[in-house]
Wavefront OBJ file of the C-alpha trace (Angstrom):
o trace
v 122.144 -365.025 5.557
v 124.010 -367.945 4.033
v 127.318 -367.438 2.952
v 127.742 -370.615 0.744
v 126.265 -370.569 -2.697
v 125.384 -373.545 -4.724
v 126.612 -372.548 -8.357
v 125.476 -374.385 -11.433
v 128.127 -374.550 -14.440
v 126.147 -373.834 -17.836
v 127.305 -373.347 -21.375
v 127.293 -369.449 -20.666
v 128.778 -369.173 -17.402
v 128.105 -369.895 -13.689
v 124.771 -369.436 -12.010
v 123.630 -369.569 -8.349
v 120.143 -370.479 -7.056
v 118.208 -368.395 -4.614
v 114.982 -369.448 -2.470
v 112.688 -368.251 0.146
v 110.152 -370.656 1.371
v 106.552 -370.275 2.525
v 105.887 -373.574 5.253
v 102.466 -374.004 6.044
v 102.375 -375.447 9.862
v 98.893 -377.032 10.616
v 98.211 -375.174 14.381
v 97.978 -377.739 17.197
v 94.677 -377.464 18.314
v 91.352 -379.489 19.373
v 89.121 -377.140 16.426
v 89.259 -375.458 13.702
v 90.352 -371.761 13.184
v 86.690 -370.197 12.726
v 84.402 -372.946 14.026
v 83.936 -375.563 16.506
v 84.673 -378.658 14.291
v 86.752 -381.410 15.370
v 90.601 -381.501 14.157
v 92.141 -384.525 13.388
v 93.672 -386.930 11.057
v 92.145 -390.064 9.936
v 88.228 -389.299 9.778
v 85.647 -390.507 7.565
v 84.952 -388.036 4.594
v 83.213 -385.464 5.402
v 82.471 -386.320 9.042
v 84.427 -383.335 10.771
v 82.647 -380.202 8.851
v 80.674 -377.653 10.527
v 78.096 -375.156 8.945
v 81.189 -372.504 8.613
v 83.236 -375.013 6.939
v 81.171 -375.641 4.513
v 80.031 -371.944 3.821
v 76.239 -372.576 4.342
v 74.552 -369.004 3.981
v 74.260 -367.148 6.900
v 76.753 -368.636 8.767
v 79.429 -366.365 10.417
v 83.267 -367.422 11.638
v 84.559 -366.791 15.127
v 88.013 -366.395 15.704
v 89.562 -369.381 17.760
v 91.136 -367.808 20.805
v 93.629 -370.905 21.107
v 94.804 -370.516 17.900
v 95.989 -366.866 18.166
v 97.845 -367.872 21.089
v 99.652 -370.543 19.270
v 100.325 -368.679 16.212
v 101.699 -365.415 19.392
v 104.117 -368.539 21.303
v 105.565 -369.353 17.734
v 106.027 -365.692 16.545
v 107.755 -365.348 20.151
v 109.864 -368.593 19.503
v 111.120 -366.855 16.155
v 112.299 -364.177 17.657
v 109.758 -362.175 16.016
v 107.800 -359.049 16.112
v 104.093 -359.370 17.808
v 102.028 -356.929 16.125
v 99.623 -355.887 18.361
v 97.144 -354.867 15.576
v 96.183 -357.382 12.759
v 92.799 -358.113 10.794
v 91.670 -360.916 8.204
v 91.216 -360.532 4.594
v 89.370 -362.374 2.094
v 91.531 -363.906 -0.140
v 89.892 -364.622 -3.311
v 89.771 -367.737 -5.588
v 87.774 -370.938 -7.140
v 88.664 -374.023 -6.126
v 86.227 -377.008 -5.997
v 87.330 -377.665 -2.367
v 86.914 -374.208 -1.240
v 83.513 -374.007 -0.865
v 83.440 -370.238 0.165
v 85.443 -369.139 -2.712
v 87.405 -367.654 -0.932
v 90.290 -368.229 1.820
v 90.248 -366.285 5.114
v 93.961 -364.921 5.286
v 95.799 -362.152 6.557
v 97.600 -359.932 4.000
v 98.863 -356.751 4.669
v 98.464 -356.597 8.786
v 99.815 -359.904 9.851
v 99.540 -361.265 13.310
v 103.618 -361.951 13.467
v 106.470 -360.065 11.470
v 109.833 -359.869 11.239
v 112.038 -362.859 13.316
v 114.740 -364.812 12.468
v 116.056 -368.902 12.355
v 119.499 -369.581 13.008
v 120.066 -373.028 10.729
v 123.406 -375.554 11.306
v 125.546 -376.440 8.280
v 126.272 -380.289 8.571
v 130.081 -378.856 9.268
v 128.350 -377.510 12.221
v 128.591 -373.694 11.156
v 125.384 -371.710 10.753
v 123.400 -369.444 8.850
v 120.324 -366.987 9.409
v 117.220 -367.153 7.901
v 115.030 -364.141 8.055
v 111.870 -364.491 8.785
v 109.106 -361.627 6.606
v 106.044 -362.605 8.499
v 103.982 -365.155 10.113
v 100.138 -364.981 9.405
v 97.034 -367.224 10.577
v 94.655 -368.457 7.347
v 92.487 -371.496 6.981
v 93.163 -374.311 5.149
v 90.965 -375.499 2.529
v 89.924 -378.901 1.422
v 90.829 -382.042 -0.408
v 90.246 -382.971 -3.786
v 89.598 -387.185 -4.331
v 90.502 -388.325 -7.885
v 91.137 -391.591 -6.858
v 87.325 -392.649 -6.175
v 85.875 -392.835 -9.727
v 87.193 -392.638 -12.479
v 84.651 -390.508 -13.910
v 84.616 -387.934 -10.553
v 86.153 -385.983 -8.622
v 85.149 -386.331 -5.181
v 85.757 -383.346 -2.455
v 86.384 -383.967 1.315
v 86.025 -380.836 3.834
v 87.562 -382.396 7.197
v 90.605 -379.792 6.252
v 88.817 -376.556 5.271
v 88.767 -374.194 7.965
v 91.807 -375.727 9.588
v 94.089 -373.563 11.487
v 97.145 -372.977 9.609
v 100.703 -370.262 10.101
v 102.174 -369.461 6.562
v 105.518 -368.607 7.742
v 107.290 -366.484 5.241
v 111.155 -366.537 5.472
v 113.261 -364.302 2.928
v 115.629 -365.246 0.020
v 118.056 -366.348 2.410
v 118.918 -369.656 1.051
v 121.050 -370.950 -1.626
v 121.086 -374.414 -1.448
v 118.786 -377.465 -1.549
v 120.776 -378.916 1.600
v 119.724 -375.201 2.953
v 116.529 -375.270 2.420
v 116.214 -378.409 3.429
v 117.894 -377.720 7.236
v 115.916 -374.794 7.631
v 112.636 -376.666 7.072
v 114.346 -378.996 9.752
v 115.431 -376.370 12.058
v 111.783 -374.953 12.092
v 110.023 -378.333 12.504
v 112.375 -378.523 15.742
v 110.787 -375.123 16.980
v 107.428 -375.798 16.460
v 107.703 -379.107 17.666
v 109.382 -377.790 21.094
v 106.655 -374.802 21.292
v 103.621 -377.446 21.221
v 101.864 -375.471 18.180
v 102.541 -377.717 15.529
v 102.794 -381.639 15.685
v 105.299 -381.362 12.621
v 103.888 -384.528 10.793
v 105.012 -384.138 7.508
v 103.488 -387.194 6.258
v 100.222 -386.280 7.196
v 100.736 -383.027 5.705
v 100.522 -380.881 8.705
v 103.732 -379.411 7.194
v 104.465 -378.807 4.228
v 106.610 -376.143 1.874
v 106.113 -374.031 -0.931
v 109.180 -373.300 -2.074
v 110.110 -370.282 -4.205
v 113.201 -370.867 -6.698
v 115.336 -368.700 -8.912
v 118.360 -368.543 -10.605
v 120.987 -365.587 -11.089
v 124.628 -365.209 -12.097
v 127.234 -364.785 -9.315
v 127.079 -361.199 -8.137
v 123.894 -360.491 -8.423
v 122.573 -361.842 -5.319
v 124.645 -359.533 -2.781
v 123.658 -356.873 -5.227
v 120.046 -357.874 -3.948
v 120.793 -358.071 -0.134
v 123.042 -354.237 -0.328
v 120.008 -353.039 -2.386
v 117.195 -354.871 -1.359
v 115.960 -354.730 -5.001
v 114.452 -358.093 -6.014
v 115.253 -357.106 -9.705
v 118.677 -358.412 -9.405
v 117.189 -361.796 -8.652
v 115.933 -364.128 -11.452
v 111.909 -364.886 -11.865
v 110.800 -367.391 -9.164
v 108.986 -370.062 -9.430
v 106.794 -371.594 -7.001
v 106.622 -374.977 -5.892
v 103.402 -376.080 -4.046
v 103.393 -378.296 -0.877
v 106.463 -380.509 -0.613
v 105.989 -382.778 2.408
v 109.653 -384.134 2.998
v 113.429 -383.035 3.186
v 114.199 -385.258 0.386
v 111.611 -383.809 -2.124
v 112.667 -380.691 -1.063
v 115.993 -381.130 -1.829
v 115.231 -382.724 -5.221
v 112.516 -380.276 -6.296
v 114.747 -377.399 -5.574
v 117.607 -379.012 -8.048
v 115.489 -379.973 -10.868
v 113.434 -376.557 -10.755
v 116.959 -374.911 -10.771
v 118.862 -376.795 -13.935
v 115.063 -376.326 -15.239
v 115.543 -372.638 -14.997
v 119.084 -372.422 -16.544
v 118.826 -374.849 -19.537
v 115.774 -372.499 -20.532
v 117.679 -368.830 -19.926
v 120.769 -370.556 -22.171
v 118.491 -371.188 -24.561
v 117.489 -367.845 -24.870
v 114.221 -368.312 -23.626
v 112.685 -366.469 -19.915
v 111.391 -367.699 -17.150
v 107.857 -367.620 -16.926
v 106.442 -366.614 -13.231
v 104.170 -369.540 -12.277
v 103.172 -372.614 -9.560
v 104.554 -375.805 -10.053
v 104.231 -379.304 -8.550
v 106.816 -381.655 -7.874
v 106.456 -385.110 -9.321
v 108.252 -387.608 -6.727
v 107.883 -390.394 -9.202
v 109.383 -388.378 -12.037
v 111.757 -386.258 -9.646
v 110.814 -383.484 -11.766
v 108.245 -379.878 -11.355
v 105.661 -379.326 -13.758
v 103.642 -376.287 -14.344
v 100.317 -376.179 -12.065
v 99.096 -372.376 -13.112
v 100.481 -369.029 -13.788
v 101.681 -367.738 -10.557
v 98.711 -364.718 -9.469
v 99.637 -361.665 -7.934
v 98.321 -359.918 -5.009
v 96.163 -357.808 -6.855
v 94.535 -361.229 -8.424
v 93.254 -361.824 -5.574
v 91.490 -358.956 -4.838
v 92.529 -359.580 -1.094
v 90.141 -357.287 0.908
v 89.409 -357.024 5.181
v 86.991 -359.726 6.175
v 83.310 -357.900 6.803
v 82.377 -360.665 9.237
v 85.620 -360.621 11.274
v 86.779 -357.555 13.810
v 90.356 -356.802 13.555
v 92.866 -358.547 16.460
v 93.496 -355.814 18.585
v 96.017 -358.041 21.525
v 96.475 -357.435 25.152
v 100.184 -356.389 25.846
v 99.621 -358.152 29.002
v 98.419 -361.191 27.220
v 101.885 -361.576 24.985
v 104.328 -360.992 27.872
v 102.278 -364.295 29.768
v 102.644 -366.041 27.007
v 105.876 -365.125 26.543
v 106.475 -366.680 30.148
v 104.943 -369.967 28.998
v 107.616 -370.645 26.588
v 109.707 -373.753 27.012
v 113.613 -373.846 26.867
v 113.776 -373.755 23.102
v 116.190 -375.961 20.959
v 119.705 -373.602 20.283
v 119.031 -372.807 24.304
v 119.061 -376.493 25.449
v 122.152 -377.316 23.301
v 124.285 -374.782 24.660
v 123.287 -376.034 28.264
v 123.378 -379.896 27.194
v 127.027 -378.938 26.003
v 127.856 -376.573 29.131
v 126.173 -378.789 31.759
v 127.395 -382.232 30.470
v 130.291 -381.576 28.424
v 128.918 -382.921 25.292
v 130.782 -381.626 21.800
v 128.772 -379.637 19.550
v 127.562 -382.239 17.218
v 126.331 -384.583 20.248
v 124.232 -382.224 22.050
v 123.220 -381.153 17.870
v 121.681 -384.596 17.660
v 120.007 -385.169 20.875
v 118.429 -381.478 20.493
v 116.627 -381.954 16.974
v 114.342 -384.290 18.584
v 112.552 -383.073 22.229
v 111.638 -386.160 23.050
v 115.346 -387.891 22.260
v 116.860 -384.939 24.324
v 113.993 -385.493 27.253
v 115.373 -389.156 27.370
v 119.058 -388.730 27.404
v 118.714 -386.350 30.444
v 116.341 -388.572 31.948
v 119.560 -391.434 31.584
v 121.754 -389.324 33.049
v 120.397 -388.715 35.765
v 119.469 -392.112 36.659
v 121.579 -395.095 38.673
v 122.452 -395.787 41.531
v 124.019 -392.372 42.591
v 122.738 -390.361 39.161
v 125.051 -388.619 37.103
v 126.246 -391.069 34.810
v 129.334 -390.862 32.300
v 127.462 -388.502 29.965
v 129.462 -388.638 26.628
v 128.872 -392.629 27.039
v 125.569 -392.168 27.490
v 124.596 -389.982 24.870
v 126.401 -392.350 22.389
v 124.247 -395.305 23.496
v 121.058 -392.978 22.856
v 122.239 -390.913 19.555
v 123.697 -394.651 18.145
v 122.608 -398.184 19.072
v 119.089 -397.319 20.679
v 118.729 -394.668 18.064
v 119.423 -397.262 14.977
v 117.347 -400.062 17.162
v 113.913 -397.696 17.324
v 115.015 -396.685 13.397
v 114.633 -400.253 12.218
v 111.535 -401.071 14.106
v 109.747 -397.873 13.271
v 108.967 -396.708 16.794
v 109.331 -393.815 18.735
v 111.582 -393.141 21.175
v 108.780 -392.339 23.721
v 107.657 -395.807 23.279
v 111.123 -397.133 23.668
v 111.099 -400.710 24.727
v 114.307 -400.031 26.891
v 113.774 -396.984 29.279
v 116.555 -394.439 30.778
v 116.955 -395.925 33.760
v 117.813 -399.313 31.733
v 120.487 -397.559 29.264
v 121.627 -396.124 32.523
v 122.381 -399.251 34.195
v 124.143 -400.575 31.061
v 126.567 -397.411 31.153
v 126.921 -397.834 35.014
v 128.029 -401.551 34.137
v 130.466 -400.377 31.519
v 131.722 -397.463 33.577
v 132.462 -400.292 36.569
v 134.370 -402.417 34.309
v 132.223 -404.724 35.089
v 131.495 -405.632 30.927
v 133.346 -404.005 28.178
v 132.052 -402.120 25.868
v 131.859 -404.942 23.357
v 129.862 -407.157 25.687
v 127.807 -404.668 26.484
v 126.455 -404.722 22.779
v 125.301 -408.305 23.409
v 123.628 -407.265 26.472
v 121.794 -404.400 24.632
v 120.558 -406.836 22.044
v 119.650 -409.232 24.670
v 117.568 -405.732 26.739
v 115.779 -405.241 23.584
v 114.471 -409.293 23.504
v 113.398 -407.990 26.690
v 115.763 -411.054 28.112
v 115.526 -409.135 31.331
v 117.703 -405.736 32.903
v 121.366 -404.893 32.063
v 122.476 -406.945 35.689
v 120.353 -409.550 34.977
v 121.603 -410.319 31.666
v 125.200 -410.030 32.707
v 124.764 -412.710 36.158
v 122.518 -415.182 33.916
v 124.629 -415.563 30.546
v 127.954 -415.222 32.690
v 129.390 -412.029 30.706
v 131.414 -410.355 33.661
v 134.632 -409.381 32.959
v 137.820 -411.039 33.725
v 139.734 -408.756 36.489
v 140.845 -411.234 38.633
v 144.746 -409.907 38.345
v 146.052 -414.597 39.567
v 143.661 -415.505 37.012
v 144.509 -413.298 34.495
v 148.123 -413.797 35.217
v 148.240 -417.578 34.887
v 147.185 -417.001 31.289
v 149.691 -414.142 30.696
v 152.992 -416.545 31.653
v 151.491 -419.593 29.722
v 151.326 -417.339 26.428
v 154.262 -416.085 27.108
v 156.448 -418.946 27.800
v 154.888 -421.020 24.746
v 155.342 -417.655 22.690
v 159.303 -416.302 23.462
v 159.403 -414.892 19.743
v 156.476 -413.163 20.048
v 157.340 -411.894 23.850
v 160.587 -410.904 22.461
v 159.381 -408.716 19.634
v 157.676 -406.443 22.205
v 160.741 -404.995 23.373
v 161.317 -403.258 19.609
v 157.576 -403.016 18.610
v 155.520 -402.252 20.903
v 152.245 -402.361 19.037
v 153.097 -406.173 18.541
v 151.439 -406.482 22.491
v 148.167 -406.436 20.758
v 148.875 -410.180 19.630
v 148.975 -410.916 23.097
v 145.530 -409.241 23.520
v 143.639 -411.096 20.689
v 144.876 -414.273 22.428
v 144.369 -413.505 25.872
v 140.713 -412.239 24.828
v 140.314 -415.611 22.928
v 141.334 -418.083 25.502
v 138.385 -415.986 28.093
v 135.830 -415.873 25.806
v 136.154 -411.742 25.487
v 135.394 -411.379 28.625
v 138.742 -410.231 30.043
v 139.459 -406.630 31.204
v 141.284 -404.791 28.204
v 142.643 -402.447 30.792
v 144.050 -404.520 32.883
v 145.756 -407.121 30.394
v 147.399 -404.394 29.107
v 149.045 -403.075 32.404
v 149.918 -406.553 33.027
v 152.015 -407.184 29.875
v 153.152 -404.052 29.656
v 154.971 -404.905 33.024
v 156.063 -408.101 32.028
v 156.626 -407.395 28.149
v 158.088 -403.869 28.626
v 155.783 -402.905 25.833
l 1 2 3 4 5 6 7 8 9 10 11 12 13 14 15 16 17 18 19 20 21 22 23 24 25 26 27 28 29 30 31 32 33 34 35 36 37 38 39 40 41 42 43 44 45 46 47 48 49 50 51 52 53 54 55 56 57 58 59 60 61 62 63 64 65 66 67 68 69 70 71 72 73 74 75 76 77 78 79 80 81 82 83 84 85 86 87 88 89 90 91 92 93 94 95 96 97 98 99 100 101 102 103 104 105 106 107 108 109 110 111 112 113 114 115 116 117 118 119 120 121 122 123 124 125 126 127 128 129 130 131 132 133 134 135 136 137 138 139 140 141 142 143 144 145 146 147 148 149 150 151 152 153 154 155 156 157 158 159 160 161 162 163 164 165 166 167 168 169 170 171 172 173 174 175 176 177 178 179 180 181 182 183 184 185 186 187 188 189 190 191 192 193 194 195 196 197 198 199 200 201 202 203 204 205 206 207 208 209 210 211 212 213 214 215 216 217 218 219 220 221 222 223 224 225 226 227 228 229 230 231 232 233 234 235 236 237 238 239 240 241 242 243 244 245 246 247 248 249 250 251 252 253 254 255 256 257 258 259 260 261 262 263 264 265 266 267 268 269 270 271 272 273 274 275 276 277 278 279 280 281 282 283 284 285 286 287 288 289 290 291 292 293 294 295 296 297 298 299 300 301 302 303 304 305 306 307 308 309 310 311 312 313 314 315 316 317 318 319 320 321 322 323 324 325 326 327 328 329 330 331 332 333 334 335 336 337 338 339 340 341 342 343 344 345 346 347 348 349 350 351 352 353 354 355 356 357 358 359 360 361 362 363 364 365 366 367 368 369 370 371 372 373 374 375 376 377 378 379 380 381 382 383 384 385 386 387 388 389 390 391 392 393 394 395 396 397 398 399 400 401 402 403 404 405 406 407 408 409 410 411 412 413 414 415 416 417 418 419 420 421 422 423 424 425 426 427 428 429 430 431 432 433 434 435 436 437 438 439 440 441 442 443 444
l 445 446 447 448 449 450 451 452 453 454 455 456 457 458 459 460 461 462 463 464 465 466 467 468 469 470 471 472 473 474 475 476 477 478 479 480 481 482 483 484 485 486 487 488 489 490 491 492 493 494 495 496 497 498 499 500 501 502
């Protein structure tokens, strides 16, 4: 539970906004939850639909065995109940892309229950989101307005996709909340393998549940566990970024307040967010369970899993994201918010290990290392658009830079223009450095000459050293002038320090 509150000043009083979400993860797999169609993103219309999908008679599901395991590994990465026992229901609506009319869902025997996310604050304290359930359904298709404008056109490649509707509790109560947790669950299901988290393709997406309520009321909710000290909720249907998140949750919320000052209620419902707009409109009235007339699925035998079968694939799971920060900040000394920031991407993480350990003897400076991944290759791949697994400039080559660096060999300065010249692709770290002539200066009799020429053209500046000693820093710019930048910082200083007394 989140102990910060986001409270909205109205004419009446104070208010505070709750939420829960509902994400919808898109299960990484080959086919689709109940038939043997292809999965994937960028088909023709219509060209990855089997007989199930599109609900000709006589035509049965069968339960993808893959997909249960997927939606097991993320129950087990939430830290959440495995109910042995679970069964489909029908789930009952029209909608021109549901061609059954009706989704395959699981209601009140879900495959996953309770669990729990533990979610960073930017200040780098934390909060837990509980997590109600995790259940498997189908996904159904996609409505095309955009072909005619007299038609609507319908496109099946999604129905029947695997989806997990994980259900998290009223745990959140603000946007910048909701908005990490959505994050921090990406992260999971990203490390796990059973969701690619693509967000822009809509493989996941939020439906976020918003109220309002005046200070007080909600810990009246969490000692009571009576939702009828919480506001009416309303629902907003599949937001696909952080950002829209963020600003559906605080329209939907002033939304909510300007009406209840008016005198007026909140009406339970589904609303969209307009991105264009930045504001929700209303969608439909929001149906209840019994609307549904949810019921078990004939064609479909309960899931009745293997004890056995959990516990391997409870052995399968990879070290998981709060797990590899504490040992990224153990094993390499890293602060909190470093190893935070290699962690929320695997593949970032992956490569700063893989940097460290490279060089000449491995184990390079670690803190250095992760600031050349988390900041200047980080920004570089940012700009360009590309992924850090397709990173022009490899760990062994940010490795060499920091061995360079840690040598004294460039400064850290130089080593910028050598990091801009690695990304040209002008060549490696060493070869950069030996062609353009960007070693430092250490050479103490070189160095020197310089010092005493300064300082016997500049006796009122030498002088001034004595009583301020941050006026040796003039000497620096100069000295760092007359070699181009290229002379050690380090060692200038010790050398007019002992001829300076600075």
């Amino acid at each position: 539970m989140s102990e910060k509150s986001k409270v909205i000043e109205g004419r009446t009083g104070p208010w505070e906004i709750v939420l829960g979400l509902e994400v919808h993860a898109q299960v990484a797999s080959n086919a689709k939850l109940f038939s043997g169609a292809a999965v994937g993103f960028g088909a023709g219309p219509n060209e990855q639909v089997s007989l199930v999908d599109a609900a000709m008679p006589g035509m049965l599901p069968v339960i993808n065995r893959h997909c249960v395991e997927q939606a097991v590994k993320t129950g087990l990465g939430l830290k959440a109940q495995i109910n042995l026992k679970s069964h489909f229901d029908r789930k009952n609506y029209f909608y021109p892309d549901l061609p059954q009319g009706y989704q395959i869902s699981q209601y009140k025997h879900p495959i996953v229950g309770e669990g729990e996310v533990i979610v960073e604050h930017d200040d780098g304290s934390t909060f837990t989101v509980r997590i109600e359930r995790l259940h498997l359904e189908q996904d159904a298709g996609k409505s095309l307005h955009d072909q005619d404008p007299n038609a609507t056109y319908v496109d099946l490649n999604r129905a029947g996709t695997a989806l997990m509707e994980i259900v998290s509790m009223p745990d959140m109560r603000t946007s910048e909340e909701a908005a990490a947790y959505v994050k921090k669950l990406r992260t999971i299901l990203v490390y796990l393998g059973t969701c690619d988290g693509d967000m822009e393709k809509g493989n996941l997406r939020a439906d976020v549940n918003v109220s309002v309520c005046r200070p007080g009321d909600y810990e009246k909710f969490r000692e009571t566990g009576s939702f009828s000290h919480l506001g009416t909720r309303c629902e907003i249907k599949n937001v696909n970024s952080y950002r829209y998140i963020q600003a559906a949750i605080e329209y939907e919320a002033r939304r909510q307040v300007e009406i209840l000052e008016d005198g007026g209620k909140i009406d339970q419902e589904t609303r969209l967010f307009d991105p264009t707009k930045g504001e929700t409109r209303s969608m439909r009235s929001k149906e209840e369970a019994h609307d549904y007339r949810y019921f078990p699925d004939p064609d479909l035998l309960p899931l009745d899993l293997d004890p056995a079968w959990v516990k391997r694939i409870e052995a399968t799971l990879p070290e998981l994201p709060d797990a590899k920060k504490a040992r990224l900040q153990s094993q390499y000394g890293l602060t909190a918010y470093d190893a935070q920031v290699l962690i929320t991407e695997q593949a970032r993480a992956d490569f700063y290990e893989a940097a460290v350990a490279s060089g000449k003897e491995g184990g390079r400076d670690a803190k250095l290392t992760a600031n050349w991944v988390t900041n200047d290759l980080a920004a570089r791949l940012t700009a360009g658009g590309i992924e850090i697994e397709n990173s022009p400039i490899t760990p062994a080559a940010i490795a060499e830079l920091v061995q360079l660096i840690e040598e004294g060999v460039i400064s850290s300065k130089i080593a910028k223009d050598v990091f801009e010249r690695m990304w040209a692709s002008e060549g490696s770290a060493l070869e950069i450095v030996d062609k353009q002539g960007l070693k430092q200066v250490s050479d103490t009799g070189e160095l020197e000459a310089i010092i005493d020429k300064l300082i016997a053209e500049n006796p009122g500046q030498a002088a001034q050293v004595a009583e301020k000693p941050q006026a040796i820093g003039w000497f620096v710019g100069q000295i760092m002038k007359a070699t181009g930048g290229k002379a050690n910082p380090g060692v200038i200083n010790q050398m007019l320090k002992a001829k300076l007394g600075g």
